[in-house]
C-alpha positions, 0 to 999 in steps of 0.5 A: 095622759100626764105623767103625774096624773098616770102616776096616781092612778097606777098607784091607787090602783096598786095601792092595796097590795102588799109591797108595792112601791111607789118605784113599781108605778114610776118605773111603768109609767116611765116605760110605757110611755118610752114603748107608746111614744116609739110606735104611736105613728104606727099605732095612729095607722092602725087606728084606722082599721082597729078604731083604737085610740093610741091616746085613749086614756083607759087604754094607756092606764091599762097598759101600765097598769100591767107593767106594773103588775109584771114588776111588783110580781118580779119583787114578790119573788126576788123580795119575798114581798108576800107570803108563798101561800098568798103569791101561789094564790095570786099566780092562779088569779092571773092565769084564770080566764074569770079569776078570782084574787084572794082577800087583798089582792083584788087588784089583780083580779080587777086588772085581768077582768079589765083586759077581758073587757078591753081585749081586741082579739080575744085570743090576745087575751087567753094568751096573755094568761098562758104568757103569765103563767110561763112569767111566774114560772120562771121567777119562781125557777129562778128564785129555787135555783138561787136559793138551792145554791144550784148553778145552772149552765148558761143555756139553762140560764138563758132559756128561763132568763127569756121568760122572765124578761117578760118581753112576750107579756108586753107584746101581748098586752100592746096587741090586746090593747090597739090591735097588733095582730100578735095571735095572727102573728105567733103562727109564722116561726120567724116571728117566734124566732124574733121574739125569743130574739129580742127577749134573750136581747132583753135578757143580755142587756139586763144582766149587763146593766145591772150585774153591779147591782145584783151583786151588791144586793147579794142576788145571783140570777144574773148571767154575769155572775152565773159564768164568773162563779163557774168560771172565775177567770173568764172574762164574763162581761166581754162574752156576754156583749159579744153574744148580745151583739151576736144576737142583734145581728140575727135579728136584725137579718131576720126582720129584714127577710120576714117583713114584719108589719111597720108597728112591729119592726119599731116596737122591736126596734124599740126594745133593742134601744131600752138599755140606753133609752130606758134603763141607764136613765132609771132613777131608782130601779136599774141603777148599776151603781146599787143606790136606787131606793125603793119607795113603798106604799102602805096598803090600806085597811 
C-alpha cells in the first residue's frame, strides 16, 4: 500500500474524532510499515499455513489504523483531547466484544467491529479487548499520578510505564491480523517474561528519548524526570541506560534458550531497534528537541 494513499485513508478513518491529528496517522503509517517491513519474509512463511497476505490491503489499513487509535487515545489523556465523561465512554466501547461508541465516536466502534471480522484466532480478539483495557487503565493512572502531584517510585513507575507503551496491543493486533499464534504463545511463562521485557525496553527507550521534550512540555510521567525529582543529584540518565542495557541482555539470553518462533524473534528484534529506526527520525511526535508540532483535523459535521 502507498504511503500517501494509507495516510488518507487512516485520516478519513480518524477524521470524526475529536482531536485527532494529522500527526496520529503520519506516526502510524511510518511505524507500521517499519514493524510489517521487519517481518514480512516471516510473514510471507506464515502465509502458507494461515492464507494471510502480508500485503493485503484491508490487513495493513487495519493495522495502522489501530496504531492510530492507540496514539490519539495516549493524547485524549496527556492533551485532555475530549471530555472525562466522553473518554470514559470511549474506553467501554474498546473493551466491549459488540461495542457500541457514543455519538461522534463511532469510528472506534467500527475499528473493534473490523478486528472481530478479520480476526485470525478469535481468542486474539478477546485479548485485545483485555490488553485495551490494561492501555487505558495505565493512562489514566498515569495521568492521576501526575496531576495529584504523587510521586511514585521507579518500580511503581515501571510496572504502569509497561502497560502504557502498549507493546501487548501491537503484538496482538499483528497475531489477529496474519496469524502469529500469540494466544497459543501467552501460555509459556518465557513468553510472558520476553514480552514484558521488551515492553519495559520500550518504556526505557521512550523516556530517554524524549525526556527533553516531556519536560519542555511541563509533563511528568517520564522516568527521567520521576528519579531527578525524588533524587535531584542522581545521575538519572546513566542509570536509566544501564538498566536498559541491563534488560536487553535478558532478553537477548531469554529468547536464545526459549526459541521463539522466526517471526517472533524478529518482531522483538524490531521493537528493541525502534528508537534508532523509528523514533530519532520522527518529525514531529518524539523530537527530543520539543519543536514537533502537532497538526489537527477538524472533524466533521
Amino acid at each position: 500500500m502507498k504511503t500517501e494513499f494509507a495516510l488518507k485513508l487512516v485520516l478519513d478513518w480518524g477524521r470524526s474524532l475529536s482531536g485527532f491529528a494529522a500527526d496520529h496517522a503520519v506516526e502510524a503509517v511510518r511505524g507500521g510499515q517499519y514493524i510489517l517491513e521487519s517481518i514480512q519474509p516471516w510473514l510471507d512463511e506464515l502465509s502458507a499455513r494461515t492464507f494471510r497476505d502480508p500485503r493485503d490491503e484491508t490487513l495493513i489499513l487495519a493495522f495502522y489504523r489501530e496504531l492510530a487509535l492507540l496514539f490519539w487515545l495516549d493524547d485524549c489523556y496527556d492533551h485532555d483531547l475530549i471530555a472525562p465523561e466522553q473518554l470514559a465512554a470511549v474506553e467501554l466501547a474498546l473493551a466491549q466484544e459488540a461495542p457500541r461508541a457514543p455519538s461522534g465516536f463511532e469510528s472506534c466502534a467500527a475499528q473493534r467491529a473490523l478486528l472481530a471480522q478479520l480476526a485470525y484466532d478469535r481468542r486474539d480478539y478477546i485479548q485485545l479487548l483485555d490488553d485495551t483495557r490494561r492501555y487505558c487503565g495505565a493512562l489514566r493512572a498515569g495521568h492521576t499520578q501526575a496531576a495529584t502531584g504523587k510521586q511514585w517510585s521507579y518500580a511503581e513507575y515501571l510496572d504502569n510505564g509497561v502497560a502504557s507503551i502498549a507493546y501487548t496491543n501491537v503484538f496482538c493486533c499483528l497475531s489477529l491480523l496474519w496469524g502469529l499464534d500469540m494466544a497459543c504463545l501467552r501460555g509459556r511463562p518465557a513468553f510472558r517474561q520476553a514480552i514484558w521485557l521488551i515492553s519495559a525496553i520500550g518504556r526505557l527507550q521512550n523516556d530517554l528519548h524524549g525526556c527533553d521534550r516531556d519536560s519542555s512540555m511541563g509533563e511528568t510521567d517520564n522516568s527521567v524526570i520521576l528519579l531527578l525529582r525524588r533524587y535531584p543529584a542522581m545521575p538519572a540518565a546513566k542509570f536509566l541506560s544501564d538498566e536498559l542495557a541491563g534488560l536487553t541482555r535478558m532478553l537477548r539470553r531469554l529468547l536464545v534458550e526459549e526459541h521463539l518462533p522466526p517471526a517472533w524473534d524478529a518482531l522483538i528484534d524490531a521493537m528493541t531497534g525502534i528508537r534508532t529506526h523509528f523514533y530519532e527520525t520522527s518529525r514531529s511526535r518524539y523530537s527530543s528537541d520539543g519543536t514537533g508540532s502537532t497538526v489537527r483535523t477538524e472533524p466533521q459535521a
